[in-house]
C-alpha positions, -999 to +999 in steps of 0.1 A: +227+801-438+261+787-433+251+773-401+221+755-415+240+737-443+264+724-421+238+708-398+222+695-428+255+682-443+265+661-408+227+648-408+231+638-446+264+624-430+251+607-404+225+592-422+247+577-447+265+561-419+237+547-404+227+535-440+261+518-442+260+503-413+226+489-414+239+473-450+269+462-436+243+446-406+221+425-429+254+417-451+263+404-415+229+385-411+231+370-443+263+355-441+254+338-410+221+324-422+239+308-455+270+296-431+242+278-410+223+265-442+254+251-450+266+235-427+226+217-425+235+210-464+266+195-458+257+174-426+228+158-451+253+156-482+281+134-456+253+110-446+240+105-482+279+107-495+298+090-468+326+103-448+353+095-477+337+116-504+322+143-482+360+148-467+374+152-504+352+166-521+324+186-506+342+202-476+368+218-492+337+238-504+339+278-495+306+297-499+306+326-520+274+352-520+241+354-537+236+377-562+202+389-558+196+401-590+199+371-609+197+345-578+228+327-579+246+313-555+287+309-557+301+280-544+337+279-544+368+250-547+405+260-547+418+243-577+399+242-612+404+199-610+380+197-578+358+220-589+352+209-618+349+170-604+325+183-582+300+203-606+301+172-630+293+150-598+274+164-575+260+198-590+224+182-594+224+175-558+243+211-544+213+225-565+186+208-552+197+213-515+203+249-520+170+255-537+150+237-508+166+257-480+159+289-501+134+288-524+140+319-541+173+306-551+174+302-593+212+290-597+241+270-578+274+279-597+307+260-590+340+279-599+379+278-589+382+308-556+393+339-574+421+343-551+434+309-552+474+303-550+490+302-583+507+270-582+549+267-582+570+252-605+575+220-605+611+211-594+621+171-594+662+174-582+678+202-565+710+188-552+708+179-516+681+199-493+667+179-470+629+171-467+607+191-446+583+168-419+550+154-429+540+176-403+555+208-408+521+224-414+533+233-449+522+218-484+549+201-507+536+223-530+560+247-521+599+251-529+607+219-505+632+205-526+641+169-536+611+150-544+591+172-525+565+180-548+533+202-549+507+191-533+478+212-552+491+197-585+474+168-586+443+179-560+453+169-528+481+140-537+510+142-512+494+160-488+511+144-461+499+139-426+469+163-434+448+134-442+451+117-409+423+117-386+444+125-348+415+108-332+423+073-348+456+059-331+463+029-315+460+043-277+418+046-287+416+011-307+400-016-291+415-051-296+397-085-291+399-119-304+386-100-338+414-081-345+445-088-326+463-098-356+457-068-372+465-051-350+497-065-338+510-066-374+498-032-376+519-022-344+549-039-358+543-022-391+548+012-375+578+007-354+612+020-356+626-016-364+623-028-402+592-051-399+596-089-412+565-081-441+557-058-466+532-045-477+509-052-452+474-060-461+438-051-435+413-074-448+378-063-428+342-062-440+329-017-438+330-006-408+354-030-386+383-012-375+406-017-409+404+023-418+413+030-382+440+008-381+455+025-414+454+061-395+467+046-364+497+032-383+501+067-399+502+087-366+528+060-348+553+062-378+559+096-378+558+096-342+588+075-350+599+091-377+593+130-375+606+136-405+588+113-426+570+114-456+536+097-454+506+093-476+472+084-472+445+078-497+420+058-510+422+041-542+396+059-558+412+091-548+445+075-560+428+073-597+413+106-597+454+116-591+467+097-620+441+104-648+442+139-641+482+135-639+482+115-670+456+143-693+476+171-683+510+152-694+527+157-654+532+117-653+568+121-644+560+148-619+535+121-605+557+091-606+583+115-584+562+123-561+542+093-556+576+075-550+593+096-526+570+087-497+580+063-466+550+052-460+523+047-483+489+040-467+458+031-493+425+024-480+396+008-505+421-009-532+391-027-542+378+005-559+410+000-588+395-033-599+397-026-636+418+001-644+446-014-661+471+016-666+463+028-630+469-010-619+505-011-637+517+022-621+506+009-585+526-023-595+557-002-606+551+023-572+552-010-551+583-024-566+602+011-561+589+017-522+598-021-516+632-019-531+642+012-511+629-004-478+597+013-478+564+005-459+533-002-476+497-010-465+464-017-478+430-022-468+400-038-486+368-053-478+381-084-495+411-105-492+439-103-528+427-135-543+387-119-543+400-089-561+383-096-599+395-079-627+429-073-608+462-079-627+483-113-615+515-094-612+496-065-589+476-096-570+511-113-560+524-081-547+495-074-524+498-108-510+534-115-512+536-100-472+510-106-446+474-109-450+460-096-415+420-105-412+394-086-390+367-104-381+334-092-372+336-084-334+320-105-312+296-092-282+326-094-257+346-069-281+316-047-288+306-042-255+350-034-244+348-011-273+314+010-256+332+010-223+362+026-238+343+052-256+324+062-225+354+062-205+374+085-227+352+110-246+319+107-227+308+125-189+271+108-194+259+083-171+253+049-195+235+024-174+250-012-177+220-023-191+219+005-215+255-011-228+246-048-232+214-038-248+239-013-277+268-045-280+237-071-283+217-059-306+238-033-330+264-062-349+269-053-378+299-028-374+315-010-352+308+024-369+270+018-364+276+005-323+300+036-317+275+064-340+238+045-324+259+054-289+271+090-298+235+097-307+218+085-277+240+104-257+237+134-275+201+132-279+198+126-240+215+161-231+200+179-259+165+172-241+176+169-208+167+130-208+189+101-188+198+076-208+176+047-205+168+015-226+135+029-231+153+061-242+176+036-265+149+018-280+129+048-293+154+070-301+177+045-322+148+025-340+163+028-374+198+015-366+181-012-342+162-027-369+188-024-397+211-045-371+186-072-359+185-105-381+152-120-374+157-149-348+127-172-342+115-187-316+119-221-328+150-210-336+159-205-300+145-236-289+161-257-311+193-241-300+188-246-265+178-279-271+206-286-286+231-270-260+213-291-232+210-319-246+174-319-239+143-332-263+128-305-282+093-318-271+105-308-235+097-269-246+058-275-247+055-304-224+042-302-190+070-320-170+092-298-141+121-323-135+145-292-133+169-306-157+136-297-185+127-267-166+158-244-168+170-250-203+129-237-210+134-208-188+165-198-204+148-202-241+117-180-225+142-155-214+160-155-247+128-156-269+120-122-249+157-107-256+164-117-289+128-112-304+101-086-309+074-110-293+054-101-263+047-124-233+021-138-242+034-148-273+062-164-261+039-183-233+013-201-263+049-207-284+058-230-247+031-253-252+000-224-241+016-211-209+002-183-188+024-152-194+033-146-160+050-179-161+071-163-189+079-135-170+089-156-139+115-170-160+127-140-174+135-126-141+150-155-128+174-157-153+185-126-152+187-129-114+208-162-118+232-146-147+241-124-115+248-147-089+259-176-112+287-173-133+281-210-152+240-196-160+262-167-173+289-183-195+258-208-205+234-174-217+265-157-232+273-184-251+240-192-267+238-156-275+267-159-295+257-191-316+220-174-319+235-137-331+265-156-354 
């Protein structure tokens, strides 16, 4: 008998074991299939959201489980501020993401991580400890000393080098006629020597270079300065620091903190048009920094004097240094700025055609020429495809068409007309004196690059001619822009007055 129950106790043993494990296995299982619904959640919410907000606000985000009794899923945020920005924000849309990757979900709650860091006391003077480095790996939050504030206070303010992107410095930014200014005064901005203006102010339309240039800036100061104190923000992020500053009564702790930096960076400062309180204490921050020899910068889509609802006093501070513009880059820069990315983060092969086809036809930004290239190429070894124009063409449709103004035929001829000094009857007319005939077979040859129109098309829109006459004249330009360096310069420049 006693041998019996204890073979009956180690298989009641063992089977509890096995139950155990088996839980802990679909415990396992589960964890993995909401970390991958996740990230699919999170990928859609940074396209809908923008980089900016996703950065701040959604990917601080740590899952939680779901209780399968009641269906709800806990999202987590480490301080009680983001969390609750983010359920009066975006709760609607967390909701109805979670709930169309899993049905059988019934609730998406927000809270604070139970085990979140209780946050220090604050401490504004403690005699003479020096600061620690931006990039020390800790957070001021902790018992740094001297101006060295938290950096959980306030969400995220004074967070140091932490904001920095390491893949934006100057080594990967790609100058032109565009954006040397900018650059150079960004340069000189972050060098050891005290630069001749401050603040600095990046004036770019979205997507040119001006964020970049801000990061860069950041990364080659505290190269220079290891010990420095740095911070980078937005100016939306820099209200959302003093309204929660000002309702929990910490506006001296703020004011402190804010001041103590070496380098302030601000990206967006269109985004404060209108807050006057929040517009005073920038003013007040920028006379501080400047009178104690501090570096400033800001970037806007927009130069000071476009700024509406903008203070005067705040206006002549933002302008009082330099004014640095980006302009839109041109084909020459565009197609420099594809080569460089290739050459330093890419192994795939990129046919030259492939290129000049990308920094032709996707103008608008550089963000949209550098993410249509990143997905070709990734799309290409994902399917075990070369990279092709045919490939580029299908595959990038929607940035393609979202970047192509609609050029006209007439619109070309007139232009070539115009550069040749040749009669805009010419285009139809029969004559072949070659000083008619080329400047038509370049305007056949750019009808077919710069428009959607098929050969025959373009033939009847030359006076009714044969479509194999069209493409004769395609191919012969594109044979002479190789052997002939003035048919080159003479296509490259028409394609810049046709695309401006």
């Amino acid at each position: 008998m006693a041998v019996s129950s204890a073979k009956n106790l180690r298989s009641k043993t063992a089977a509890a074991k096995g139950k155990a494990y088996g839980a802990a296995m679909d415990e396992d299982r589960e964890a993995l299939d909401l970390a991958a619904d996740w990230a699919d959640i999170s990928q859609g919410l940074r396209k809908d959201l923008g980089h900016q907000l996703h950065s701040q606000w959604i990917k601080p985000i740590q899952l939680g489980t779901i209780c399968k009794e009641s269906g709800t899923l806990d999202l987590f945020l480490p301080t009680e501020f983001s969390a609750n920005w983010v359920a009066d924000r975006f709760s609607d849309r967390l909701s109805l993401a979670w709930k169309i990757a899993r049905p059988d979900l019934r609730q998406v709650r927000i809270s604070v991580h139970p085990g979140r860091r209780q946050l220090p006391e604050l401490r504004l003077g403690n005699g003479g400890e020096p600061r620690p480095p931006a990039n020390d790996g800790t957070r001021f939050g902790r018992d740094t000393g001297s101006g060295a504030l938290g950096g959980d206070e306030f969400g995220g303010l004074g967070q140091g080098t932490i904001g920095l992107d390491p893949s934006l410095t100057f080594v990967t930014f790609v100058t032109g006629s565009a954006n040397v200014l900018a650059c150079n005064a960004a340069q000189r901005m972050a060098a050891t020597e005290t630069p001749q203006f401050s603040p600095l102010y990046l004036k770019a339309a979205t997507g040119q270079g001006k964020t970049h240039l801000l990061h860069a800036i950041g990364h080659s100061y505290l190269g220079a300065h290891p010990r420095a104190r740095i911070f980078y923000c937005s100016a939306e992020r820099f209200m959302v620091e003093f309204v929660q500053a000002l309702r929990q009564n910490q506006m001296i702790e703020f004011k402190a903190r804010l001041r103590g930096f070496d380098l302030l960076l601000v990206d967006d400062i269109q985004f404060i048009i209108g807050k006057a309180s929040a517009q005073e204490e920038l003013l007040y921050t920028i006379d501080a920094l400047l009178a104690e020899g501090k570096r400033l910068v800001f970037a806007a889509d927009r130069a000071p004097q476009a700024l509406d609802g903008v203070e005067p006093r705040l206006l002549s501070r933002l302008s009082m240094g330099l004014v640095a513009d980006i302009q839109p880059a041109d084909i020459e820069l565009r197609r420099s700025i594809l080569e460089h990315r290739l050459a330093r983060f890419s192994p795939a092969e990129v046919p030259a055609d492939v290129i000049e086809f990308l920094a032709r036809t996707i103008n608008r930004n550089v963000r949209e020429l550098v993410g249509g290239l990143n997905k070709l190429i990734a799309y290409a070894q994902l399917t075990g495809q070369e990279v092709s124009l045919q490939l580029a063409e299908e595959q990038l449709t929607d940035i393609l068409s979202a970047n192509r103004r609609r050029i006209t035929i007439d619109e070309i001829q007139r232009t070539v007309c115009q550069f040749y000094c040749v009669d805009r009857t010419e285009m139809s007319s029969k004559r072949r004196a070659r000083s008619v005939v080329r400047p038509r077979q370049v305007a056949m040859y750019l009808a077919k690059v710069l428009t959607p129109r098929s050969y025959p098309e373009i033939g009847r829109k030359f006076g009714g001619r044969d479509h194999s006459t069209v493409i004769h004249a395609v191919r012969l330009i594109e044979d002479l822009r190789q052997r002939d360096a003035d048919m080159d310069g003479d296509v490259r420049s028409l394609l810049r007055q046709l695309e401006s």
